[in-house]
C-alpha positions as CSV (number, residue, x, y, z in Angstrom):
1,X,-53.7,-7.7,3.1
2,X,-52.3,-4.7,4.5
3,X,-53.5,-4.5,8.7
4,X,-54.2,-0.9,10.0
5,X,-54.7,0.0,13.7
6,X,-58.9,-0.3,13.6
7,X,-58.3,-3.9,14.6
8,X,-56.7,-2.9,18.2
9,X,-57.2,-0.3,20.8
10,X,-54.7,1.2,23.3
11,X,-55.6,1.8,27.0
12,X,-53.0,4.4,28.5
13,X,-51.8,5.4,31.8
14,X,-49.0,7.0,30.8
15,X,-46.6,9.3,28.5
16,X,-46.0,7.0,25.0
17,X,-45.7,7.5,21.6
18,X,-45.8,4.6,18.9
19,X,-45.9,4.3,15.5
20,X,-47.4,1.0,13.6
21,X,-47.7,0.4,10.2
22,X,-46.9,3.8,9.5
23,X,-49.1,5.9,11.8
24,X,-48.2,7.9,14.8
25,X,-50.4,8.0,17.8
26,X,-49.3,9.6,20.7
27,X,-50.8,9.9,24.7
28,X,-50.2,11.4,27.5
29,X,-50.6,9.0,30.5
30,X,-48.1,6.6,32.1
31,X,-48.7,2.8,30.9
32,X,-49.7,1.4,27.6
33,X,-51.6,-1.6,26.0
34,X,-51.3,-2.9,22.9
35,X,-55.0,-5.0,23.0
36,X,-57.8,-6.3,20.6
37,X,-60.0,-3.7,21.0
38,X,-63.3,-6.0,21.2
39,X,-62.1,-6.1,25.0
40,X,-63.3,-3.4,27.1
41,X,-61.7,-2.1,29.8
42,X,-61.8,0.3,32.5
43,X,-58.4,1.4,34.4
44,X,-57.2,3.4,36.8
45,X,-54.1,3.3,38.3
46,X,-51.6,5.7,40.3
47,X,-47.8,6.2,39.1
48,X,-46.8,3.8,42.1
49,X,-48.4,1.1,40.0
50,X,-46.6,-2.4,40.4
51,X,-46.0,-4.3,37.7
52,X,-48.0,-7.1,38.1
53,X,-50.8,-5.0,38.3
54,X,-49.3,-3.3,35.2
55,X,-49.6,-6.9,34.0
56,X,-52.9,-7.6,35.3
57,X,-54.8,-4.5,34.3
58,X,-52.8,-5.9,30.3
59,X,-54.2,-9.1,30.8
60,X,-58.0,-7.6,32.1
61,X,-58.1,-5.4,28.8
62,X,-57.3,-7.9,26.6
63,X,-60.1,-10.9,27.8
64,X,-62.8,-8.2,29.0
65,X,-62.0,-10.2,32.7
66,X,-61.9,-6.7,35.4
67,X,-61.3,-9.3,38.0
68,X,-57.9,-10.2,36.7
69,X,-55.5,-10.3,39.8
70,X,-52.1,-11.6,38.7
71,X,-49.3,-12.8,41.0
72,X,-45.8,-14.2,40.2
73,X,-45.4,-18.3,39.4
74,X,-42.6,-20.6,38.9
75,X,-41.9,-22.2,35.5
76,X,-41.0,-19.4,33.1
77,X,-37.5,-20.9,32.2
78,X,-34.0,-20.0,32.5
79,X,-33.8,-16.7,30.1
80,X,-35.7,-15.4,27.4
81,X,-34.1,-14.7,23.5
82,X,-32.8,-11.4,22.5
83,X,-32.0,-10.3,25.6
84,X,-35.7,-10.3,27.1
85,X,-36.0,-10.9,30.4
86,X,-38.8,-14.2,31.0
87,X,-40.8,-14.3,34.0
88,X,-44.8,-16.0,34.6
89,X,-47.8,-15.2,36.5
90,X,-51.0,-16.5,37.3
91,X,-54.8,-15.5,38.0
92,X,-55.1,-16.3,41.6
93,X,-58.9,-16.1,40.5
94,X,-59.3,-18.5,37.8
95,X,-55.7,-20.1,38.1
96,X,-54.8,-19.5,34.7
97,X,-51.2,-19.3,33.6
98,X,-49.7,-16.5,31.3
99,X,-45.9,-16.2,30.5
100,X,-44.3,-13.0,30.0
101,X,-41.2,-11.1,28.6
102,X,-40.3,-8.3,29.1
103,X,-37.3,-5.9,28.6
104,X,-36.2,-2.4,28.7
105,X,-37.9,0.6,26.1
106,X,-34.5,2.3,26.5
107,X,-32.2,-0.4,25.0
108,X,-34.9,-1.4,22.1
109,X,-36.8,-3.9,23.7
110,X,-40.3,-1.8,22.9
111,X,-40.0,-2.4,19.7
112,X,-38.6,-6.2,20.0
113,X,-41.8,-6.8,21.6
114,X,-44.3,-5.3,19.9
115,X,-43.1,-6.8,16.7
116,X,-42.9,-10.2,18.8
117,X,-46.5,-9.8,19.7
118,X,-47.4,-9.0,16.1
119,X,-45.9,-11.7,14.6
120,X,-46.7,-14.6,16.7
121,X,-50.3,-12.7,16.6
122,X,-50.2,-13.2,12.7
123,X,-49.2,-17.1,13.1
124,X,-51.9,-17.6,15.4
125,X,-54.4,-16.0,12.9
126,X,-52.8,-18.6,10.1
127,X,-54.7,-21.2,11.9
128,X,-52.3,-24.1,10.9
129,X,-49.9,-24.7,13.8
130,X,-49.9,-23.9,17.5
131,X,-48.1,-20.8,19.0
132,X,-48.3,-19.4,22.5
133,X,-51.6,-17.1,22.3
134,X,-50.4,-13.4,22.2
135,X,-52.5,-11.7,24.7
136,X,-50.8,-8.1,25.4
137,X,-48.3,-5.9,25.1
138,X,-47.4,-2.5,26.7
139,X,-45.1,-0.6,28.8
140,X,-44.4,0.5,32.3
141,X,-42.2,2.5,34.5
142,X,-39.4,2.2,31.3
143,X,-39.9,-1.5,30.7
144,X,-42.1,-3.1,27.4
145,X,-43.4,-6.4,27.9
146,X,-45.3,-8.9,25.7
147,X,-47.8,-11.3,27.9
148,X,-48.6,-14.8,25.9
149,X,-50.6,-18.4,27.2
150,X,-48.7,-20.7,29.0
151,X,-47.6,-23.9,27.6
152,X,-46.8,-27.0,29.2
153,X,-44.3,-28.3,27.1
154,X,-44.0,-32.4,27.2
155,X,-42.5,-34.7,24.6
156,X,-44.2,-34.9,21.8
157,X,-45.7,-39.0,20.5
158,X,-44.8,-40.9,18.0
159,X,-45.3,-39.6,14.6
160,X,-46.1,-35.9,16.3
161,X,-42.9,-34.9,13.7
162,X,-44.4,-36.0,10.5
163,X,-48.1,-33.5,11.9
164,X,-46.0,-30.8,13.2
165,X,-44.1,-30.8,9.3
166,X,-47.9,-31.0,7.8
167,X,-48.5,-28.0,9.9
168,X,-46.1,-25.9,9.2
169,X,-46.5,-26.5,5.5
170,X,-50.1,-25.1,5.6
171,X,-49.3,-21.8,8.0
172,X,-46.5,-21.6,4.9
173,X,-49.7,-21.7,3.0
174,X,-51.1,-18.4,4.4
175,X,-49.4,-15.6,1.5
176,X,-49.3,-12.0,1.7
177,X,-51.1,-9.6,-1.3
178,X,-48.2,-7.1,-0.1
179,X,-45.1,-8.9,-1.6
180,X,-42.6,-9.8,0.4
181,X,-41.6,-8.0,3.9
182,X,-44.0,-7.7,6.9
183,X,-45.7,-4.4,8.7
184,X,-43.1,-4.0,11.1
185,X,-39.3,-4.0,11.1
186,X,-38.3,-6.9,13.9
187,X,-35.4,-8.7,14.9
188,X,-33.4,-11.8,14.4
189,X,-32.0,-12.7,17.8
190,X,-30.7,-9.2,19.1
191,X,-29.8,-8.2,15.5
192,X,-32.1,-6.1,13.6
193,X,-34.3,-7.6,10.8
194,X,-36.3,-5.4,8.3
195,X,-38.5,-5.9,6.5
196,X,-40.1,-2.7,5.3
197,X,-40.6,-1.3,2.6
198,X,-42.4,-4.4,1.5
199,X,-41.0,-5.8,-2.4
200,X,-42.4,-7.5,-5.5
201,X,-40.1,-9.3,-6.3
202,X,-38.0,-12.0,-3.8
203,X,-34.5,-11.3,-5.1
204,X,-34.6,-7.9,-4.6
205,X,-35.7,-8.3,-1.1
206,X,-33.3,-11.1,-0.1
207,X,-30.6,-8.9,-1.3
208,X,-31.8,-5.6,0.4
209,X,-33.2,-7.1,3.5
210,X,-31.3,-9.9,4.1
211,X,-27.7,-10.6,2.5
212,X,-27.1,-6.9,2.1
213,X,-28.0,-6.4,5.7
214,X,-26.0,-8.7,6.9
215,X,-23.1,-7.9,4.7
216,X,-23.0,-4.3,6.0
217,X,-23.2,-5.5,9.4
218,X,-21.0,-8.0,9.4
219,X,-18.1,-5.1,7.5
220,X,-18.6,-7.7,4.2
221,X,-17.3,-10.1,5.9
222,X,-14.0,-9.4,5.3
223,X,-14.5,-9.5,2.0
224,X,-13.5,-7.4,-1.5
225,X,-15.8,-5.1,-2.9
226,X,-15.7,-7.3,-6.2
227,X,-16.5,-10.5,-4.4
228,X,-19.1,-9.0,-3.0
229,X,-20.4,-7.9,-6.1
230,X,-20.1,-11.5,-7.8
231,X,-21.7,-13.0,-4.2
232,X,-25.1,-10.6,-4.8
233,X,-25.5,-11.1,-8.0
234,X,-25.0,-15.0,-8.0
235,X,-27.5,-14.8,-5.1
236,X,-30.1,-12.9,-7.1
237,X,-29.9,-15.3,-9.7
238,X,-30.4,-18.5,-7.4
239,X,-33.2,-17.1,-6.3
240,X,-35.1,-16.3,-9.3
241,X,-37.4,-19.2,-8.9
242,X,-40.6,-16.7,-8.1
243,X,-41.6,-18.2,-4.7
244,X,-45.0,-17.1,-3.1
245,X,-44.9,-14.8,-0.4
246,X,-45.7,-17.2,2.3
247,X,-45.9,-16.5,5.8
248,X,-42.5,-17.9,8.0
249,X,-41.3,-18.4,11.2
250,X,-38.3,-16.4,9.9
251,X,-35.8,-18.2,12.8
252,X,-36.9,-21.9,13.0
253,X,-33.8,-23.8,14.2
254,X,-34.7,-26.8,16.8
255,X,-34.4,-24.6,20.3
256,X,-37.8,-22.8,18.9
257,X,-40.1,-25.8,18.3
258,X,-41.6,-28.2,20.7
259,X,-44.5,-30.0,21.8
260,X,-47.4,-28.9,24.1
261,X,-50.3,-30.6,26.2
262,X,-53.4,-28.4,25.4
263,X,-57.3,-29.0,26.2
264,X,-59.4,-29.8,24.0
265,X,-63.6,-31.1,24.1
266,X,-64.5,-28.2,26.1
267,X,-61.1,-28.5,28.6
268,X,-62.7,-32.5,29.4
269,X,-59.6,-33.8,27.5
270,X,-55.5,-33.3,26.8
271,X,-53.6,-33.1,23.6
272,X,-49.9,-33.3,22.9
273,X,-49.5,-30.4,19.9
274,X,-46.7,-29.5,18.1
275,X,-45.7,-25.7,19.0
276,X,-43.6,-23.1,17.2
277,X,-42.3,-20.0,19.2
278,X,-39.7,-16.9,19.6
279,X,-39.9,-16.0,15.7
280,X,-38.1,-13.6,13.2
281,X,-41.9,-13.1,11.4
282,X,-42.4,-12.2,7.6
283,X,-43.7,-13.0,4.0
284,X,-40.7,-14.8,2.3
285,X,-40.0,-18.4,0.6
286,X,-41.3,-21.0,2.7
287,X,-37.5,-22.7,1.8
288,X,-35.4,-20.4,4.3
289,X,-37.7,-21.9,7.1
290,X,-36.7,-25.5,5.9
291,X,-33.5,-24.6,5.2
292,X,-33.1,-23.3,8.8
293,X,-33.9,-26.3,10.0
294,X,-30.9,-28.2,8.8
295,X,-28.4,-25.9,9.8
296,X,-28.6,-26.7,13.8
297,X,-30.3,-30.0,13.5
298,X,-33.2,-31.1,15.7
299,X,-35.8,-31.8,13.2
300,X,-36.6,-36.2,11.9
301,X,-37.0,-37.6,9.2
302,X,-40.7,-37.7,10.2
303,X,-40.8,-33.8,10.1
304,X,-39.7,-33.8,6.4
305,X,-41.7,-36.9,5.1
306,X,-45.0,-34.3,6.4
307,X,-44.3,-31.0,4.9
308,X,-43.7,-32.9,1.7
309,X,-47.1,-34.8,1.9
310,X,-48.7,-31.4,2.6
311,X,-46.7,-29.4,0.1
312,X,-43.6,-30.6,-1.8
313,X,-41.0,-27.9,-2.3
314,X,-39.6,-27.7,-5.7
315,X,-36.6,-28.3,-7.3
316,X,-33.4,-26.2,-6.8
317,X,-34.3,-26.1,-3.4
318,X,-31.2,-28.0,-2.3
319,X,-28.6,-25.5,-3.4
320,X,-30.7,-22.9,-2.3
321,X,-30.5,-23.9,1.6
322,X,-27.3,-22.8,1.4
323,X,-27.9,-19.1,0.6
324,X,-30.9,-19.1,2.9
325,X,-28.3,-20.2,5.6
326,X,-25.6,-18.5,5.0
327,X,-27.8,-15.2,6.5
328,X,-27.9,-16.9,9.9
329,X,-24.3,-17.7,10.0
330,X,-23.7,-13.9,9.1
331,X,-25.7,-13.2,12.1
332,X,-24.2,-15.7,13.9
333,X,-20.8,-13.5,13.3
334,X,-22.8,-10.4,14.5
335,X,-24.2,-12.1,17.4
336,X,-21.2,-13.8,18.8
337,X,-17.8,-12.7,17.1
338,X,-15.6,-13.6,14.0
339,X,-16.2,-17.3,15.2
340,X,-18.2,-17.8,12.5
341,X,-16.7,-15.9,9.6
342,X,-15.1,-19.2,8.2
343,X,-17.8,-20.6,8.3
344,X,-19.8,-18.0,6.3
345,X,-17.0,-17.5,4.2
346,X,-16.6,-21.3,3.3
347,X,-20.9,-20.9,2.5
348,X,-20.1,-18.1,0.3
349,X,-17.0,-20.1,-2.0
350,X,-19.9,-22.3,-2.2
351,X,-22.6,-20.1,-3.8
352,X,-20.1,-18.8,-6.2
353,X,-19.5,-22.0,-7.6
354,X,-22.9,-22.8,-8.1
């Protein structure tokens, strides 16, 4: 079902325009929030605002807390994906944790955000397997940022493969009435994804949205016009097997899955979870997350032996990995140099004798 802005608010205090799901709002103060608008809030802040109070006034807005005071804390990581910038804070109240990206309007990162927020907001909403809670997003002084929970990740138990398989099976579950595509355009990495307009039918999209995107990006990889001809139109036809629109992780390779302690019984008590993170959101086949998760390794046996029990996939799905993968490594090209053209253009010789 299509989402429209009536389930969020924006507080401003500052000049910024967006457009979501097709509508443009615009205001005329200096820093933004992208909230649930059952919080209320009440701001006012001067153009010398800090960012942590940029940060804090986010975080007040979104849990209806006024007394939010947020100061910088250790244990954010190394580096953040797509060229966002990782930091975390906590409540010097209430001690609570939140990790944050952030990176600059100017260079794109707005939108990377904001299309981070909504997709691990449309995960969470699944249900089915854990993701950091998406608390905010908005802007200041030039710079978008995206506040989420903060994780302590842990090793996971024994057997916390097979549930974190089962899990992601039933988010896979959650389908879109739309087709196939998501509300906003996002990115995979640093690269551009889209996804709009959304599309009936899969083929179509895959070769629009994905393998054509990735072709033009990547100059056809060096290929003829006629091979690339013969490589889309072997591609539609592998993937004429009418999937469901199911809701993915879009970028599910090992470094973006992990395991979390959590509280559960009213805080009394800790769980180890499975956790999914940094995603490439939208409504495709459920198969190009699988797939994914071949192509870098990282994933059990255990992992497999659950998403099976909860939802076998069918058959053909074996040769299909291969075009689902083959988009990454394309990306992989874009990302990091012609380092990986061999290895796309080995994937491809494959497809074509399929």
């Amino acid at each position: 079902m299509k989402r429209s802005l009536s389930s969020y608010t924006f507080v401003t205090l500052a000049l910024f325009s967006a457009k979501l799901f097709g509508q443009t709002t615009s205001f005329t103060t200096k820093t933004s929030f992208l909230i649930r608008k059952s919080a209320s809030t009440h701001l006012s802040m001067s153009s010398s605002t800090s960012f942590m109070d940029a940060y804090s006034a986010a975080v007040a807005g979104a849990t209806g807390n006024a007394n939010v005071k947020l100061e910088p804390a250790r244990g954010a990581g190394a580096g953040g994906g797509g060229g966002a910038s990782i930091s975390a804070a906590v409540d010097s109240d209430t001690g609570t944790k939140y990790f944050i990206k952030s990176a600059n309007v100017s260079s794109g990162g707005g939108k990377m955000l904001k299309a981070e927020y909504l997709g691990v907001k449309e995960m969470s909403e699944a249900n089915a397997i854990r993701v950091p809670t998406p608390i905010a997003y908005g802007e200041h002084s030039g710079r978008a940022f995206v506040i989420f929970e903060y994780l302590e990740f842990c090793r996971g138990a024994d057997g916390a493969g097979r549930e974190m398989g089962r899990q992601l099976a039933l988010m896979h579950k959650k389908t879109s009435e739309q087709g196939f595509g998501f509300h906003v355009d996002n990115t995979i990495g640093a690269t551009p994804q889209p996804n709009l307009p959304w599309v009936e039918d899969w083929a179509d999209f895959w070769d629009t949205h994905r393998l054509g995107h990735m072709l033009k990006l990547t100059g056809d990889a060096g290929l003829t016009d006629e091979k690339v001809q013969k490589l889309r139109a072997k591609t539609k036809e592998l993937l004429s097997h009418k999937p469901a629109p199911s809701l993915i992780h879009g970028d599910l390779w090992g470094g973006n899955k992990g395991y979390a302690k959590v509280k559960v019984n009213g805080d009394d008590e800790e769980e180890v979870v499975p956790v999914i993170f940094d995603p490439a959101t939208y409504y495709g086949d459920r198969e190009a997350d699988i797939a994914m998760t071949y192509l870098f390794g990282g994933f059990g046996s255990d992992f497999y032996a659950g998403y099976e029990e909860e939802w076998p996939l069918p058959e053909g799905h074996e040769k299909r990995k291969t075009v689902y993968n083959l988009y990454h490594i394309l990306n992989h090209e874009v990302l990091f140099g012609g380092m990986y053209r061999s290895q796309a253009r080995g994937m491809i010789e494959e497809i074509l004798r399929m």
